[in-house]
N, C-alpha and C positions, 0 to 999 in steps of 0.2 A: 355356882356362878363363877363366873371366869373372874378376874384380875383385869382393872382396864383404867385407861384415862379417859377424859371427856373436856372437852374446852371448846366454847362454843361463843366467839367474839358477837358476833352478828347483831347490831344492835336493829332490833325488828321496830317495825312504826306502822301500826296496823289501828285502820277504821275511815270512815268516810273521810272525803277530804283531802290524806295524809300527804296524797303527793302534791301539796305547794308546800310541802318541807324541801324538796328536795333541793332546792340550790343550796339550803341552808347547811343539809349533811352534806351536799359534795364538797362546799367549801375547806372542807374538815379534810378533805382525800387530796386535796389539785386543785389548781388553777386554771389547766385547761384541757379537756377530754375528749377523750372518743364517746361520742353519742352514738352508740348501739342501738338497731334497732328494726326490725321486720321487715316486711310490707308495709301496705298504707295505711293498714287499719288505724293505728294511732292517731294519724294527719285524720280520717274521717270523723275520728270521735271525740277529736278537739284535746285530746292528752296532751299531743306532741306542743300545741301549744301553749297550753300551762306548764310544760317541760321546760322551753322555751325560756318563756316569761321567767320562770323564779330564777335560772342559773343567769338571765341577764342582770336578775336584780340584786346578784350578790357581785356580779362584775368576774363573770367566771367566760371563761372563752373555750369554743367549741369548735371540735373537725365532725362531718357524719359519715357516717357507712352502716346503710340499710340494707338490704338484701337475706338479713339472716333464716334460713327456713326449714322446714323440719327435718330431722335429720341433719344437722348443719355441716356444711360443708368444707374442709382441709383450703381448699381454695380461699376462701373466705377469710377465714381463718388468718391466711397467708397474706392476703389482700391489708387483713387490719393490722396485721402485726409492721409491714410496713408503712402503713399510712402513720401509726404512733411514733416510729421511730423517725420519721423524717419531718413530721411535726411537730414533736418532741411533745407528746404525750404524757403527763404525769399520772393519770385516774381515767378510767373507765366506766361510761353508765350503763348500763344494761337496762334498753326499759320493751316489757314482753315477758314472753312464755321461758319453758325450761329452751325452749331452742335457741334463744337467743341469750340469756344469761352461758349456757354450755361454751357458743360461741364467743363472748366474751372474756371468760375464762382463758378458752386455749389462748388467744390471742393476750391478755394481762400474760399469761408465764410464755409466752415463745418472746416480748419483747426484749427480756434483758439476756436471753437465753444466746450463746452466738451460735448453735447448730441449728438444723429442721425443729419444729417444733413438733414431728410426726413422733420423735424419739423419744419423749413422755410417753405416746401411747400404746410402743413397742417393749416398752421395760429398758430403753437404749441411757435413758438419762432420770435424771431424780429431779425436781423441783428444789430449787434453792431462793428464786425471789421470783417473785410476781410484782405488775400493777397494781394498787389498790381497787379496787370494785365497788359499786354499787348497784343498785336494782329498783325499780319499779316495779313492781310486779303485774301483768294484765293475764294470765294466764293459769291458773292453780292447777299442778297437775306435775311437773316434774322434781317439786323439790331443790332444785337449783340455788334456790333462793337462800336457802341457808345449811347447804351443803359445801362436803369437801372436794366432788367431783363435778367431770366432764365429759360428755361424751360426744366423740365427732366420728363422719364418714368419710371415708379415703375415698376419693374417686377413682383410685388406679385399684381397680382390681376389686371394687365397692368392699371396702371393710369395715365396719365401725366398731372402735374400740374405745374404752374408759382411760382414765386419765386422773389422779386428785391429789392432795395437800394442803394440809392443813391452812397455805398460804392462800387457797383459791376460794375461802369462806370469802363472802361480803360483807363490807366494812358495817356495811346496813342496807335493809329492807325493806320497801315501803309498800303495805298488803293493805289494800283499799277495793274491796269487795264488789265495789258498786262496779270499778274497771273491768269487771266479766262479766257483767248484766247482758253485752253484746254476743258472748260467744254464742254459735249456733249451738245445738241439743246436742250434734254427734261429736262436739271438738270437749263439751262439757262431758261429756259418756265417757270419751277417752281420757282426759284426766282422772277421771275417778276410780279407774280401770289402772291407772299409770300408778298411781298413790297406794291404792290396794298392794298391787304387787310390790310394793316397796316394803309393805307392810310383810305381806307373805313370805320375800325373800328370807325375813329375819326373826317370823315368829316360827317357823318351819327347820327347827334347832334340835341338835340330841342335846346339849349344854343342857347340867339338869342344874335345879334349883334356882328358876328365872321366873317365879313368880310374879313379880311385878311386873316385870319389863312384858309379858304373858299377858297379864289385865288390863296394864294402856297400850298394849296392842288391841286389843278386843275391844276395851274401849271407841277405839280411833274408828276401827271397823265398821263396829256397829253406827258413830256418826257419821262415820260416811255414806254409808248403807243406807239410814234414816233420809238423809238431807238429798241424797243425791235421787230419790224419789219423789221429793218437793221440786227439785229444779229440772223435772222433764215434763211438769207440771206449770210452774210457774217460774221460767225463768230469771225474774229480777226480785224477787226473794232474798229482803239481806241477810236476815237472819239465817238461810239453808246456804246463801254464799260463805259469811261469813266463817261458817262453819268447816264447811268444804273447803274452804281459802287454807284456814290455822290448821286441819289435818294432814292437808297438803304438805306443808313443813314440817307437822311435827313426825311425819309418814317417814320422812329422810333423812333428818339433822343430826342423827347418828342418837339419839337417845334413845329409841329403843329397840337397839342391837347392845348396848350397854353389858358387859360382863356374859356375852355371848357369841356364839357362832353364826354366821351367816348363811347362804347360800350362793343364790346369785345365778346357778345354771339357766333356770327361764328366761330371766334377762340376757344372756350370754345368748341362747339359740335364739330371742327373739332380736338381737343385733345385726345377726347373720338374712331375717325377712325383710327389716326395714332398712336394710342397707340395702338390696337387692331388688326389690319390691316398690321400694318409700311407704310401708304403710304408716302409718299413724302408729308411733309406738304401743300407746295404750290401748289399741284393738290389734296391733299381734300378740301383747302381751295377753290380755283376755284369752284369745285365741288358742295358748299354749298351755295355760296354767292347768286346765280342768287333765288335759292329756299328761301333763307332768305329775300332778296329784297320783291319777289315776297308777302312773307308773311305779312311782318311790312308796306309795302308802305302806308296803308291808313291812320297810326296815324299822318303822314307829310306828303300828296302827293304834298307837292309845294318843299318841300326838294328835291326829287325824281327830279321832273321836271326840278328846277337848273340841277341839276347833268347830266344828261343825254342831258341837251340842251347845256350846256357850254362843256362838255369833250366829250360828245361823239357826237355833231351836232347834235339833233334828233329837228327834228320844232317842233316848238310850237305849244300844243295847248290845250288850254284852259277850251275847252266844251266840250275835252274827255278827260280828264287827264290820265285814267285809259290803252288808246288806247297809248299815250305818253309813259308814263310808261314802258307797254309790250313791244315798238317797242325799247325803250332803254335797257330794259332786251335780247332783241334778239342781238343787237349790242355788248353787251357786251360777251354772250355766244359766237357770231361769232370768234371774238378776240381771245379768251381760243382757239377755234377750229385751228384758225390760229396756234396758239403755238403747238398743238399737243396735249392739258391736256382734260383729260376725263371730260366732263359733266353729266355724274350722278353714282350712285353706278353701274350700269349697264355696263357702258361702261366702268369703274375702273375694272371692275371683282370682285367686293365685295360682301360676301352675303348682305344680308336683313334678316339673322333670327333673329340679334343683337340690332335691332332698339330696341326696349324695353327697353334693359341693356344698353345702350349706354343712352337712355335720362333719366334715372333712375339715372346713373350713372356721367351725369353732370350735375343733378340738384340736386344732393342729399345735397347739401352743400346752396340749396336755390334758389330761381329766379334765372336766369340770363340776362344779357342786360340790356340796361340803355334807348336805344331809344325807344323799346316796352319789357315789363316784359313779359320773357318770364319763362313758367312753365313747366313742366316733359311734358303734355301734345302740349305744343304748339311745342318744341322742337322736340316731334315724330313725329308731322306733319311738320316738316319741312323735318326732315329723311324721312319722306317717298312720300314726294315733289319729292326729290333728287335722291331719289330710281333707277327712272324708266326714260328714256330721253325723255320721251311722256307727262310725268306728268303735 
């Protein structure tokens, strides 16, 4: 086990209800805010106005800027960062999915910042203050919620890159399960798709002696795995929400990568589809993993065999690994299938003319991944692993 810190402010406020706290924690942030916040859906399902409501009754004063949407946008972005500073913004609420907490984010650290605020996401600058933040949470699925990162797309040239520090945690979270009862099947499919990999980025480690951090990943998995079969079933499910809600954060909030290595490359090529694309991050992600597996399994095949034999049941064995392995890769595909999320470019409706500029495109800043280095080269053979459902 690696040497590490962990600090994790985020005061969480989770279960029915939760959000008519909210004016009561913003009060705590600012005086008066950027109300962040999507499309209409909240205005339909009557949030936006218990949003409302509670920040009037603590006498809190409010600018808005809606618009935030998947994949969020640099424009955006730019759009709030001035509307804060010429209405002298003290706090930030974030109320939505990880697209809009992201967006909120860039925007809290480009306020005090005086250059482009792209230059966080280029390595051009450091984070030194941010806005304070908060969140509503309507969406489980990106972890944003009580993470250190962000992630937006560049419109000039579609890029999307990360961004994070420790300043970009939210002050607090308010995870109220019942607020996703609305989401359609395939936006729930893609959260749990999104969460997983967050998981896999960081159980998928040569770092040895991580036992723990090993079993509440597998843990996490298998509750996910469990509940997210109840809610393709029965939608308003508190208890399978509920569930999926707290995995969702515990999936990302940096506990369990604790005293070990990451990875990351999946996410990194599936940056380069849904920049280029828009898909739904949690079904490119889907989309890549089973190909990515498929590629890296032999620098650790005991790593692989854990994982597949504790989360997913596959028997043991021993004297075929590589038979292990595939039959675990197959159970896993099965799963995505169950959700409804497409397994390859194929079935997404994606071209394949882009493989090229796509691994070009997120390699060009270097290797990527940590469990096998990957290069421009191995990166296309994975795009073109992904390509085809036959592959």
């Amino acid at each position: 086990m690696d040497n590490f810190e962990y600090y994790n402010p985020t005061k969480i406020i989770f279960g029915k209800g939760t959000e008519a706290q909210v004016g009561a924690e913003t009060a705590h942030c600012g005086r008066k805010i950027l109300l962040h916040y999507g499309g209409g859906s909240i205005k339909k399902s009557g949030l936006y106005d218990r949003v409302i409501r509670a920040l009037k009754e603590r006498g809190i004063k409010w600018v808005e800027l809606g618009g935030a949407q998947p994949n969020p946008r640099l424009s955006l972005v730019r759009t709030g960062i001035e509307m804060c500073r010429k209405e002298e913004v003290d706090c930030i609420l974030a109320v939505g999915g990880g697209s809009v907490i992201d967006s909120a984010k860039a925007i809290a650290m480009g306020v005090p910042y005086a250059g482009d605020v792209w230059d966080f996401f280029v390595g051009k600058a450091e984070v030194k203050a941010a806005l304070p933040l908060g969140v509503v949470l309507t969406f489980p699925a990106a972890g944003s919620e009580n993470s250190t990162g962000t992630v937006i797309t560049n419109e000039d040239e579609w890029f999307k890159r990360s961004a994070g520090s420790p300043l970009l945690r939210p002050k607090f979270a308010i995870l109220n399960p019942e607020l996703s009862y609305t989401l359609p099947a395939y936006q729930t499919a893609c959260g749990v798709a999104d969460m997983m990999a967050h998981i896999f980025e960081r159980y998928f480690s040569k770092t040895e002696d991580v036992d723990l951090t090993d079993r509440l990943s597998e843990a996490t998995l298998k509750t996910i795995i469990k509940h997210a079969g109840i809610l393709m079933k029965e939608p308003a499910h508190y208890a399978a929400r509920a569930e999926i809600m707290w995995a969702g954060t515990l999936a990302h909030n940096g506990l369990l990568d604790t005293g070990r290595a990451s990875d990351w490359a999946t996410h990194a090529m599936e940056h380069e589809l849904s920049a280029l694309y828009d898909i739904a991050h949690g079904a490119g992600l889907a989309l890549l993993f089973p190909s990515w597996m498929r590629y890296v399994y032999p620098v650790f095949p005991a790593k692989f065999m854990q994982f597949f034999e504790r989360v997913w049941d596959v028997e043991p064995d021993y004297v075929h690994p590589d038979r292990m392995i595939a039959e675990g890769i197959d159970r896993l595909k099965t799963f995505y299938r169950s959700l409804g999320l497409p397994l390859s470019f194929q079935e997404a409706k994606l071209p394949v003319t882009d493989l090229d500029e796509m691994a070009e495109k997120c390699t060009r800043g270097g290797p990527i991944g940590s469990f096998k280095t990957l290069y421009k080269e191995d990166v296309l053979a994975i795009y073109r692993m992904a390509s085809s459902l036959h592959a």
